[in-house]
mmCIF file of the N, C-alpha and C atoms, coordinates in Angstrom:
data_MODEL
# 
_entry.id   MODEL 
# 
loop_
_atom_site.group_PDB 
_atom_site.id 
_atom_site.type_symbol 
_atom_site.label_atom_id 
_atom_site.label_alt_id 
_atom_site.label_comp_id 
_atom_site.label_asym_id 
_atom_site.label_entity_id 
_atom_site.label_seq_id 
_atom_site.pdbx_PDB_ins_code 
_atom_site.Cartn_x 
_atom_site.Cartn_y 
_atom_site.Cartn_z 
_atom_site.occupancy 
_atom_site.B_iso_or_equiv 
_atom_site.pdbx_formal_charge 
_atom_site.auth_seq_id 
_atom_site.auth_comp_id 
_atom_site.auth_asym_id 
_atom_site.auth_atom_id 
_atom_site.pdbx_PDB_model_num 
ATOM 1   N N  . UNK A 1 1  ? 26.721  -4.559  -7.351 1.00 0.00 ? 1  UNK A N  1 
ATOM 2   C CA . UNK A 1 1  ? 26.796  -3.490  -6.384 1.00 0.00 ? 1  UNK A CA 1 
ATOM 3   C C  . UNK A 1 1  ? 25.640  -2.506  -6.573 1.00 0.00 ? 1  UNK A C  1 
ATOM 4   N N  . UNK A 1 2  ? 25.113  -2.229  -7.786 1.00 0.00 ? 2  UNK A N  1 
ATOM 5   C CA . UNK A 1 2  ? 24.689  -0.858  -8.394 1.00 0.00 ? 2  UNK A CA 1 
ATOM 6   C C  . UNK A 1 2  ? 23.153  -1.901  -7.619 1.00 0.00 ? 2  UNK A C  1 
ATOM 7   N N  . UNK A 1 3  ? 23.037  -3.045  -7.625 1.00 0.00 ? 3  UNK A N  1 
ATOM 8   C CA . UNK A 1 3  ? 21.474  -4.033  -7.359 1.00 0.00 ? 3  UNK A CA 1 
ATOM 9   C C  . UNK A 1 3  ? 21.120  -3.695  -5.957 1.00 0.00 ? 3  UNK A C  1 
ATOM 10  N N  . UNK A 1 4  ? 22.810  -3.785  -5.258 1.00 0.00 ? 4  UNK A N  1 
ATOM 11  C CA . UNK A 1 4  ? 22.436  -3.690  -3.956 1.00 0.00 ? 4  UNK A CA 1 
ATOM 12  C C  . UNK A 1 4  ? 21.689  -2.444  -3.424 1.00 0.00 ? 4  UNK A C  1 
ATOM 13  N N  . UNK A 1 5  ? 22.289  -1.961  -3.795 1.00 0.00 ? 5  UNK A N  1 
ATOM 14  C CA . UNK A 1 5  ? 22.338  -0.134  -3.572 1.00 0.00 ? 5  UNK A CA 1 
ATOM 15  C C  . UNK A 1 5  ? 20.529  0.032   -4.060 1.00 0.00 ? 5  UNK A C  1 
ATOM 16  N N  . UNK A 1 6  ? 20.532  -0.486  -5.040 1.00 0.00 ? 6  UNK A N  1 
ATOM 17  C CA . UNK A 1 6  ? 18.825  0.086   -5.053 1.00 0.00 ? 6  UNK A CA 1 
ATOM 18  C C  . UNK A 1 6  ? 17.892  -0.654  -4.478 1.00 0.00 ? 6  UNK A C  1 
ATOM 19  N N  . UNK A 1 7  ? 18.137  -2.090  -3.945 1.00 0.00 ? 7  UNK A N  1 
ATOM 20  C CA . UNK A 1 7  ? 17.141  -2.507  -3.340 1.00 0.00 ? 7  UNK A CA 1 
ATOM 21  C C  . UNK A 1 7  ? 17.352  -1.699  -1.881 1.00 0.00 ? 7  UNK A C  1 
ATOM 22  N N  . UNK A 1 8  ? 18.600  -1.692  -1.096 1.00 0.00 ? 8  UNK A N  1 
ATOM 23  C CA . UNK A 1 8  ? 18.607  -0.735  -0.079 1.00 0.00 ? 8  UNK A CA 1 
ATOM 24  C C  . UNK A 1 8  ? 17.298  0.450   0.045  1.00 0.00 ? 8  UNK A C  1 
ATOM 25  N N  . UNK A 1 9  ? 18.091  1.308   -1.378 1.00 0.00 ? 9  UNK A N  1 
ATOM 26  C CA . UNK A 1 9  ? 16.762  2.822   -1.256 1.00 0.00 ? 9  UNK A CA 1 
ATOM 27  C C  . UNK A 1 9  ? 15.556  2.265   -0.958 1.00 0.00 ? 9  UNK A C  1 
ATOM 28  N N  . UNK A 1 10 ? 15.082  1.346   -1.732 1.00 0.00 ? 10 UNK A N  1 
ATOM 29  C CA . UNK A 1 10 ? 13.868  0.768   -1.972 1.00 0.00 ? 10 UNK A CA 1 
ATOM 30  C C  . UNK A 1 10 ? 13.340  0.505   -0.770 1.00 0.00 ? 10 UNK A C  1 
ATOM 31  N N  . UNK A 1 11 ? 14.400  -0.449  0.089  1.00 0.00 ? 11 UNK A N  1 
ATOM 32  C CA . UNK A 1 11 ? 13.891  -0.559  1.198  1.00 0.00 ? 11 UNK A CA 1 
ATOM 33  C C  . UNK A 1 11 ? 13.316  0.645   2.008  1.00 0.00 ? 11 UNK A C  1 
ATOM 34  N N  . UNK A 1 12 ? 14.174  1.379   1.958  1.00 0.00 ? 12 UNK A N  1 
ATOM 35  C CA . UNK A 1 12 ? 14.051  2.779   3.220  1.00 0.00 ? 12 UNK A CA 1 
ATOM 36  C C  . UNK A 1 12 ? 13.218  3.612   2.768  1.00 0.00 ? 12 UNK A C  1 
ATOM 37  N N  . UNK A 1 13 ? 12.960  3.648   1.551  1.00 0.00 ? 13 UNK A N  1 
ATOM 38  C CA . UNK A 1 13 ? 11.570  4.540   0.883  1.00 0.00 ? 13 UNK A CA 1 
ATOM 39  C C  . UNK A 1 13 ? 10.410  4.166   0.675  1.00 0.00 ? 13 UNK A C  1 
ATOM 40  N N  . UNK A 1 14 ? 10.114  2.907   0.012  1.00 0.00 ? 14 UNK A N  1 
ATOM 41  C CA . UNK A 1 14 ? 8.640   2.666   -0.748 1.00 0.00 ? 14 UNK A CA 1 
ATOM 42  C C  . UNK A 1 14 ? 8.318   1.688   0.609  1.00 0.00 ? 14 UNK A C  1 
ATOM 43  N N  . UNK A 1 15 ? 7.090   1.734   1.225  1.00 0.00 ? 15 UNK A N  1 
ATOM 44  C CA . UNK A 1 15 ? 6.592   0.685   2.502  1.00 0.00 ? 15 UNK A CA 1 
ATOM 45  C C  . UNK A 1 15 ? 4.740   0.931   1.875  1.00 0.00 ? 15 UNK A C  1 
ATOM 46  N N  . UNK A 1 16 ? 4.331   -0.089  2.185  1.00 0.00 ? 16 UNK A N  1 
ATOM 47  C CA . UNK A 1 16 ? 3.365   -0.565  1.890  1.00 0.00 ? 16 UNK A CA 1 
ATOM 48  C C  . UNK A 1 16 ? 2.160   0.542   2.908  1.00 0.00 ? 16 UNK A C  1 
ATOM 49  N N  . UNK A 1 17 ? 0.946   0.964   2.446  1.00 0.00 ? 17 UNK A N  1 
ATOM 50  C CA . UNK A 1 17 ? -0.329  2.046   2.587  1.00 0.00 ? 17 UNK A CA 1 
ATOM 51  C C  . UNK A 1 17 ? -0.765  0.660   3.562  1.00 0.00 ? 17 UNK A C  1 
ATOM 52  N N  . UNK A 1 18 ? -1.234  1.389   4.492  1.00 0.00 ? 18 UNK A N  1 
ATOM 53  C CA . UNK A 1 18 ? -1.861  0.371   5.644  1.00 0.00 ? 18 UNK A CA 1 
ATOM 54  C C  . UNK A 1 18 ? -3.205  0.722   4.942  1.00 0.00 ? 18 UNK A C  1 
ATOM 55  N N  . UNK A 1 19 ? -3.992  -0.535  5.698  1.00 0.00 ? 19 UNK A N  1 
ATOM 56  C CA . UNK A 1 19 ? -5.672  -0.308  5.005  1.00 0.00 ? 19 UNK A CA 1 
ATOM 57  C C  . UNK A 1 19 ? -6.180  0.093   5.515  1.00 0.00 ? 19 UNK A C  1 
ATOM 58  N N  . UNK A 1 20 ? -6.125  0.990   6.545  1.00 0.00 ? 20 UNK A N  1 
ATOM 59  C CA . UNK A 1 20 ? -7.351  1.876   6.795  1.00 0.00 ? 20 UNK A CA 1 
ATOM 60  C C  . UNK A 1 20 ? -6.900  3.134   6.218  1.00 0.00 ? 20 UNK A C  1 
ATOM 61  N N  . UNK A 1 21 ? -6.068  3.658   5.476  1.00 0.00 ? 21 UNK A N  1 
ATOM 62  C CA . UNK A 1 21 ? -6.233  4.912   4.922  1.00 0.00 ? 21 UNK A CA 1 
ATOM 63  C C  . UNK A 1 21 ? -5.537  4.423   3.142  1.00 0.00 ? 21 UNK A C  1 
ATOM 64  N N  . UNK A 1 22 ? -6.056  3.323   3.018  1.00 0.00 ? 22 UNK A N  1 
ATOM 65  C CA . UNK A 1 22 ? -5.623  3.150   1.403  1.00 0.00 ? 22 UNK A CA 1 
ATOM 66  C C  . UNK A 1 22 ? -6.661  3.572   0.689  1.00 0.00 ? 22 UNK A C  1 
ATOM 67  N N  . UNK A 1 23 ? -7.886  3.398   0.770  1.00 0.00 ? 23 UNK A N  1 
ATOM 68  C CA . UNK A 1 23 ? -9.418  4.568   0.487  1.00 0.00 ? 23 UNK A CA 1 
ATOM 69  C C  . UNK A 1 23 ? -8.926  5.488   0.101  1.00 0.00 ? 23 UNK A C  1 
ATOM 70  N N  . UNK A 1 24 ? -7.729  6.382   1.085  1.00 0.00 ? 24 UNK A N  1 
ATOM 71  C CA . UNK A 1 24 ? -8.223  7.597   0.860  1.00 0.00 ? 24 UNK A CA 1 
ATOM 72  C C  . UNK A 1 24 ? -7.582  8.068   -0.391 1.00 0.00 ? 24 UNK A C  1 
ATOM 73  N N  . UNK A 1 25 ? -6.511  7.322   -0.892 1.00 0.00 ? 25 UNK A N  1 
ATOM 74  C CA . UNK A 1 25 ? -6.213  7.863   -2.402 1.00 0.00 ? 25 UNK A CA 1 
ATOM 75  C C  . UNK A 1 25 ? -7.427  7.615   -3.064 1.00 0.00 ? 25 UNK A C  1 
ATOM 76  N N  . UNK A 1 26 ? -8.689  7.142   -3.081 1.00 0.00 ? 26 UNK A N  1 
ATOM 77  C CA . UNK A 1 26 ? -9.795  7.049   -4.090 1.00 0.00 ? 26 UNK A CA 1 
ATOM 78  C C  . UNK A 1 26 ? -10.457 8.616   -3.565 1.00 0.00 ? 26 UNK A C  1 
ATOM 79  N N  . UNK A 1 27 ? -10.083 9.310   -2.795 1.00 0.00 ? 27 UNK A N  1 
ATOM 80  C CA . UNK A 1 27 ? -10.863 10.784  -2.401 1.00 0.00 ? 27 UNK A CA 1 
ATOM 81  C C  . UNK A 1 27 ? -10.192 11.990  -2.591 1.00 0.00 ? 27 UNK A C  1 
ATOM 82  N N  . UNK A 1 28 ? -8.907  11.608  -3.002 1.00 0.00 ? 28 UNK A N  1 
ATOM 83  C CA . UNK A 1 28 ? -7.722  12.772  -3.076 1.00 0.00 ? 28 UNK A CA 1 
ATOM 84  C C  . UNK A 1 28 ? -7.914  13.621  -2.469 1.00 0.00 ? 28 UNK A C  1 
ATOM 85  N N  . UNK A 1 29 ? -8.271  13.832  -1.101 1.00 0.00 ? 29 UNK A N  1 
ATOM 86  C CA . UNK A 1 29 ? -8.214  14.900  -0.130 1.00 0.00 ? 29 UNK A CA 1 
ATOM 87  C C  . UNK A 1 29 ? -7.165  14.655  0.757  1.00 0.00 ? 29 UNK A C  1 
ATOM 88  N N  . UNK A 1 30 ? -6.030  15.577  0.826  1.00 0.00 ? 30 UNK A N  1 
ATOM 89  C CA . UNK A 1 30 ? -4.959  15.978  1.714  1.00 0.00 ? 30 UNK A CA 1 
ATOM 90  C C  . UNK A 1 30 ? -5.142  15.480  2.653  1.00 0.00 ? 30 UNK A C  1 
ATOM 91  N N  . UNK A 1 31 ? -6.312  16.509  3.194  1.00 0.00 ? 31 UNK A N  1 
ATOM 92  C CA . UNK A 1 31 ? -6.582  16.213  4.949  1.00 0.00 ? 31 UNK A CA 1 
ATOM 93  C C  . UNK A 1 31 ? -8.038  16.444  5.155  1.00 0.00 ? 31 UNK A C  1 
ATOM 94  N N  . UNK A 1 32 ? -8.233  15.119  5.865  1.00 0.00 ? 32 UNK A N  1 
ATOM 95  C CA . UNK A 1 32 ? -9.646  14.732  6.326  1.00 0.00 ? 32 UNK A CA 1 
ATOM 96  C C  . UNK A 1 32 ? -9.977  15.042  7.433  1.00 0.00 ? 32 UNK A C  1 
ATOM 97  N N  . UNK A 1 33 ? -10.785 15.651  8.067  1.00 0.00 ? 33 UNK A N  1 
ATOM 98  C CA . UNK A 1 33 ? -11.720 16.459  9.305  1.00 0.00 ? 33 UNK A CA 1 
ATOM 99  C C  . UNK A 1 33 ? -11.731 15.077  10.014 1.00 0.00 ? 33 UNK A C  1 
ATOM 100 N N  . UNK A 1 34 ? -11.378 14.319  11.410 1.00 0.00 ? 34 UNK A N  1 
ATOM 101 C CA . UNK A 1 34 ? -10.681 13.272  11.896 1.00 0.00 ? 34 UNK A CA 1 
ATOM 102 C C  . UNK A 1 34 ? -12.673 12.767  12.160 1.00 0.00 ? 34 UNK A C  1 
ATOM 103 N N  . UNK A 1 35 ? -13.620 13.288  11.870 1.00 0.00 ? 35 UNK A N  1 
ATOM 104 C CA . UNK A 1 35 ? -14.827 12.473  12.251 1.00 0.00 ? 35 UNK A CA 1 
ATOM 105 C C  . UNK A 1 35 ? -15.520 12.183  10.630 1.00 0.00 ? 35 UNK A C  1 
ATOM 106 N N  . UNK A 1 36 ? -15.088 12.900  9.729  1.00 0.00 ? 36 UNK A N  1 
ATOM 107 C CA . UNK A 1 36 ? -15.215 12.416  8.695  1.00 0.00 ? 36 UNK A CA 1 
ATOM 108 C C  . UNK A 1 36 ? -14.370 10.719  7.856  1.00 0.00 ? 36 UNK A C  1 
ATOM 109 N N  . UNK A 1 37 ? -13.053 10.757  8.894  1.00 0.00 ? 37 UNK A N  1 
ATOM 110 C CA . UNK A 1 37 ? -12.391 9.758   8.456  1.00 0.00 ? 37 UNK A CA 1 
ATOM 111 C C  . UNK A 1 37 ? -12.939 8.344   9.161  1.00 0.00 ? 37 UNK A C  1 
ATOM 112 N N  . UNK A 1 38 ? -13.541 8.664   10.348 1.00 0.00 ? 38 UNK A N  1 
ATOM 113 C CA . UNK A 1 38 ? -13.841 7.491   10.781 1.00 0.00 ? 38 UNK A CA 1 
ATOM 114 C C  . UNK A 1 38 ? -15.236 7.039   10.483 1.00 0.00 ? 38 UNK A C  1 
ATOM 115 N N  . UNK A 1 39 ? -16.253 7.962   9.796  1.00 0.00 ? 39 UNK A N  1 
ATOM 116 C CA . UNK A 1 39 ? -17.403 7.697   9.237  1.00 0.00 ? 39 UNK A CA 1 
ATOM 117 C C  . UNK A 1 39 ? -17.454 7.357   7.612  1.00 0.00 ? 39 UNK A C  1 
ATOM 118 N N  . UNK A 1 40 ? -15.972 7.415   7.292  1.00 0.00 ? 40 UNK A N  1 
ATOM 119 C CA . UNK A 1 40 ? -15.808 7.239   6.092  1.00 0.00 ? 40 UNK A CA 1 
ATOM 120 C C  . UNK A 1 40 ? -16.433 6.284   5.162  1.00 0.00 ? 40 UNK A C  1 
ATOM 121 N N  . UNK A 1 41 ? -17.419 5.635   3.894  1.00 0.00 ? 41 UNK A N  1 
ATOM 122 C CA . UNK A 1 41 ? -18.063 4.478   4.282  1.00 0.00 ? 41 UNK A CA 1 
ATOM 123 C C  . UNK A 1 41 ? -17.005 4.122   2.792  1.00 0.00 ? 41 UNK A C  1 
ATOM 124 N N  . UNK A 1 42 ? -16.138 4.607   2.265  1.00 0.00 ? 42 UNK A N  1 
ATOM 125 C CA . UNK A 1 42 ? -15.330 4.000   0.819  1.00 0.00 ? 42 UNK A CA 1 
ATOM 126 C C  . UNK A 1 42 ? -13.845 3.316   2.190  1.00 0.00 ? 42 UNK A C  1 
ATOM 127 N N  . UNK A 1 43 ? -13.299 3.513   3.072  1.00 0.00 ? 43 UNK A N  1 
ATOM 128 C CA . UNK A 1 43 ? -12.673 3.425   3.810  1.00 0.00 ? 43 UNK A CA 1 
ATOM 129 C C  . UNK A 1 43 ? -12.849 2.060   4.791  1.00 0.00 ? 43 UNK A C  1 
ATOM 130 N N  . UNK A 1 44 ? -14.137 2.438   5.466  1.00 0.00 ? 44 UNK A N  1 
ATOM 131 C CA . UNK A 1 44 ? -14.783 1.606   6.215  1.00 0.00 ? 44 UNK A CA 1 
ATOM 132 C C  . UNK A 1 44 ? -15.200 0.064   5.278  1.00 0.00 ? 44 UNK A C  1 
ATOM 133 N N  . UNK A 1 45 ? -15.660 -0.003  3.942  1.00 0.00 ? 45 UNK A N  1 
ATOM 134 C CA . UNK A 1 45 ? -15.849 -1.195  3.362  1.00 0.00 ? 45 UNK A CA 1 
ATOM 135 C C  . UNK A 1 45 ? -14.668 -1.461  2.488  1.00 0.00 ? 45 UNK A C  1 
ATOM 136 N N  . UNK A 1 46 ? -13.678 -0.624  2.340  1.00 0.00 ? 46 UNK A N  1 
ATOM 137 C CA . UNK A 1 46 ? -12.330 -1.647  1.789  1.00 0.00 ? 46 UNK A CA 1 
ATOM 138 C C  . UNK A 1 46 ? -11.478 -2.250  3.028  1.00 0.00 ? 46 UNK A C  1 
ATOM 139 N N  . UNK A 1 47 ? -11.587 -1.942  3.932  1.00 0.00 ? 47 UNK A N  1 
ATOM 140 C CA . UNK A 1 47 ? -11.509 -2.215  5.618  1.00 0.00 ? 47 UNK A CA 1 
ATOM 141 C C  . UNK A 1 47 ? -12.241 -3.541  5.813  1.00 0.00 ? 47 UNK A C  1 
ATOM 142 N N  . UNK A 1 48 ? -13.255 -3.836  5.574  1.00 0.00 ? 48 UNK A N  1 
ATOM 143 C CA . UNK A 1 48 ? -14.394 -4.675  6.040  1.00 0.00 ? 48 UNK A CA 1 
ATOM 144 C C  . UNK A 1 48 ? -13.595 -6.244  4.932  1.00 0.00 ? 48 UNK A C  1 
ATOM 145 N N  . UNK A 1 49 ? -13.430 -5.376  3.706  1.00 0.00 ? 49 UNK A N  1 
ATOM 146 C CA . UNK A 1 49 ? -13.421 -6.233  2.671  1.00 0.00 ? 49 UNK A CA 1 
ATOM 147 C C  . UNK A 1 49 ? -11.758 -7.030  2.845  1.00 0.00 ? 49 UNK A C  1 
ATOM 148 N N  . UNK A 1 50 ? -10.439 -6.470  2.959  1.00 0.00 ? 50 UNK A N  1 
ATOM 149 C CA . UNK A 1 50 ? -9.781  -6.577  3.209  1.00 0.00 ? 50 UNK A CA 1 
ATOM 150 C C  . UNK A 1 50 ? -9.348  -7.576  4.121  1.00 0.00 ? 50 UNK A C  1 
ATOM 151 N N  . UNK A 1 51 ? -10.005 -7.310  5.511  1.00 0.00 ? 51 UNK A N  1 
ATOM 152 C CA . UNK A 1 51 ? -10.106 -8.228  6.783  1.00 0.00 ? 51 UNK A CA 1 
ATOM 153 C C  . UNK A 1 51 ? -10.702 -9.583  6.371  1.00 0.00 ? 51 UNK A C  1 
ATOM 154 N N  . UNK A 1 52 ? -12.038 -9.573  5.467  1.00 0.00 ? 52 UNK A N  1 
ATOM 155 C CA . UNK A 1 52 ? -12.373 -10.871 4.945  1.00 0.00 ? 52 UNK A CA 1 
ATOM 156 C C  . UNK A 1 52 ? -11.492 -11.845 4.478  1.00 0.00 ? 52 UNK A C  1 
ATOM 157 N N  . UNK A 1 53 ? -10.820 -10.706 3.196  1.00 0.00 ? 53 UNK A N  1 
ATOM 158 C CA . UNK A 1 53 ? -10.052 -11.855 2.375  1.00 0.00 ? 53 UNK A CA 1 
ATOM 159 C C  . UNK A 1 53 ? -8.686  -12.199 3.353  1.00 0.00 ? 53 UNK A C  1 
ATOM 160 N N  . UNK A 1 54 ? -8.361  -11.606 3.891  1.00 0.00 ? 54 UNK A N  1 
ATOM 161 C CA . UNK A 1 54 ? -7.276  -12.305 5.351  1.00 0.00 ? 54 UNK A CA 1 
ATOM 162 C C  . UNK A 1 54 ? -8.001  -13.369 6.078  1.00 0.00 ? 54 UNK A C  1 
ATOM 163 N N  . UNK A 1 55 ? -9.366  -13.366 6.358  1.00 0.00 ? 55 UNK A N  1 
ATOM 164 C CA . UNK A 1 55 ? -9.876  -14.501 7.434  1.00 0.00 ? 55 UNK A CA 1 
ATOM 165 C C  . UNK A 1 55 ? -9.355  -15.624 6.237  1.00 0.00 ? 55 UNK A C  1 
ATOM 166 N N  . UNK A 1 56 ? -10.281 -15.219 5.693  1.00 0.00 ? 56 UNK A N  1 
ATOM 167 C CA . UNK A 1 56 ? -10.652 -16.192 4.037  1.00 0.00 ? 56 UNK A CA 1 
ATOM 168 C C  . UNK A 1 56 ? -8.941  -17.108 3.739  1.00 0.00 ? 56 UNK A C  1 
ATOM 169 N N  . UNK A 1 57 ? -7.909  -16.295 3.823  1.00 0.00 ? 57 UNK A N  1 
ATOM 170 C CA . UNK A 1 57 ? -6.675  -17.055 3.738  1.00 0.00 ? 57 UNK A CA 1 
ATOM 171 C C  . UNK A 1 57 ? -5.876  -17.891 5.200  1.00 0.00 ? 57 UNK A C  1 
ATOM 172 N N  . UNK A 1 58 ? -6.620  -17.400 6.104  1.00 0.00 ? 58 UNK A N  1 
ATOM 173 C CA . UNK A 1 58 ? -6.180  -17.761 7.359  1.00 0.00 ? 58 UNK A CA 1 
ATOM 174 C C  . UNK A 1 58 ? -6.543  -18.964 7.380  1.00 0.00 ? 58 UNK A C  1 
ATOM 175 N N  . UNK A 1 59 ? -8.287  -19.013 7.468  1.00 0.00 ? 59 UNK A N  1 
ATOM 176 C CA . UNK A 1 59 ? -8.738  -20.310 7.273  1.00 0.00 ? 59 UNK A CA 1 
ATOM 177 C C  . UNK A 1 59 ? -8.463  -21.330 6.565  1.00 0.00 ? 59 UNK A C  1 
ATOM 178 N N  . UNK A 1 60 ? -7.743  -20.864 5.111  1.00 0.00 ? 60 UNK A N  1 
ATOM 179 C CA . UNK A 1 60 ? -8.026  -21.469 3.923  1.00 0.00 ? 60 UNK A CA 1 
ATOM 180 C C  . UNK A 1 60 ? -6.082  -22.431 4.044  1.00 0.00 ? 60 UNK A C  1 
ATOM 181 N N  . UNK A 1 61 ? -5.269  -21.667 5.391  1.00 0.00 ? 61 UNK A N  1 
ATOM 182 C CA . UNK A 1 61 ? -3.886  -22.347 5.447  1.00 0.00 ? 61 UNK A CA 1 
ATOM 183 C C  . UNK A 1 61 ? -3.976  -23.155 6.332  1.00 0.00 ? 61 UNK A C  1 
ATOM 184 N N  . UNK A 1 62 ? -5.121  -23.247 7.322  1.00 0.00 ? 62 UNK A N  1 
ATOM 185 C CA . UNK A 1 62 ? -5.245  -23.884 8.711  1.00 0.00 ? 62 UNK A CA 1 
ATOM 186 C C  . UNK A 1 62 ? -5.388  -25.564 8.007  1.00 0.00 ? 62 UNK A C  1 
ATOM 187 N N  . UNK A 1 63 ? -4.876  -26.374 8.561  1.00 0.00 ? 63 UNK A N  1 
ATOM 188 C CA . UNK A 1 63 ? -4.545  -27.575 8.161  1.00 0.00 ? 63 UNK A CA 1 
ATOM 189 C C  . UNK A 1 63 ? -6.215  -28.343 8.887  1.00 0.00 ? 63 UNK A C  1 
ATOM 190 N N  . UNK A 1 64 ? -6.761  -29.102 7.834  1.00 0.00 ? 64 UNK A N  1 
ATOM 191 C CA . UNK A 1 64 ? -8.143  -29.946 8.223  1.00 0.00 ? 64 UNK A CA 1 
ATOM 192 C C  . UNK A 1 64 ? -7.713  -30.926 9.145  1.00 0.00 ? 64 UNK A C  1 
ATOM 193 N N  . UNK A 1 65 ? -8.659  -31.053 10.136 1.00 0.00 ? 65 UNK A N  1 
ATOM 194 C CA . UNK A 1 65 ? -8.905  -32.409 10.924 1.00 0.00 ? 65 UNK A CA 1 
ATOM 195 C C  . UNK A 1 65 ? -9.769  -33.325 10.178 1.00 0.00 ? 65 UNK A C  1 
# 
């Protein structure tokens, strides 16, 4: 019972940092000026990098001809 109950919380609390603002814990700034965030370049290349290693697995499940 006591298992259930905490994977529940777990559920409804901890959710996964989307990647375009997972950077910004490497800048510890609260709040970003909204043209600074999109010129961001620590943001913009874990973004870049991220999307790779997704192609990289997409491709890598796609069954060969």
């Amino acid at each position: 019972m006591l298992e259930r109950l905490r994977a529940f919380l777990t559920r409804q609390i901890i959710t996964d940092v989307p990647d375009e603002i997972a950077a910004c814990q490497e800048c510890n700034i609260t709040q970003c000026v909204e043209a600074n965030f999109r010129k961001c370049p620590n943001r913009l290349a874990r973004v870049a990098a991220l999307r790779a290693l997704r192609n990289q697995d997409e491709a890598a499940a796609r069954p060969k001809a």
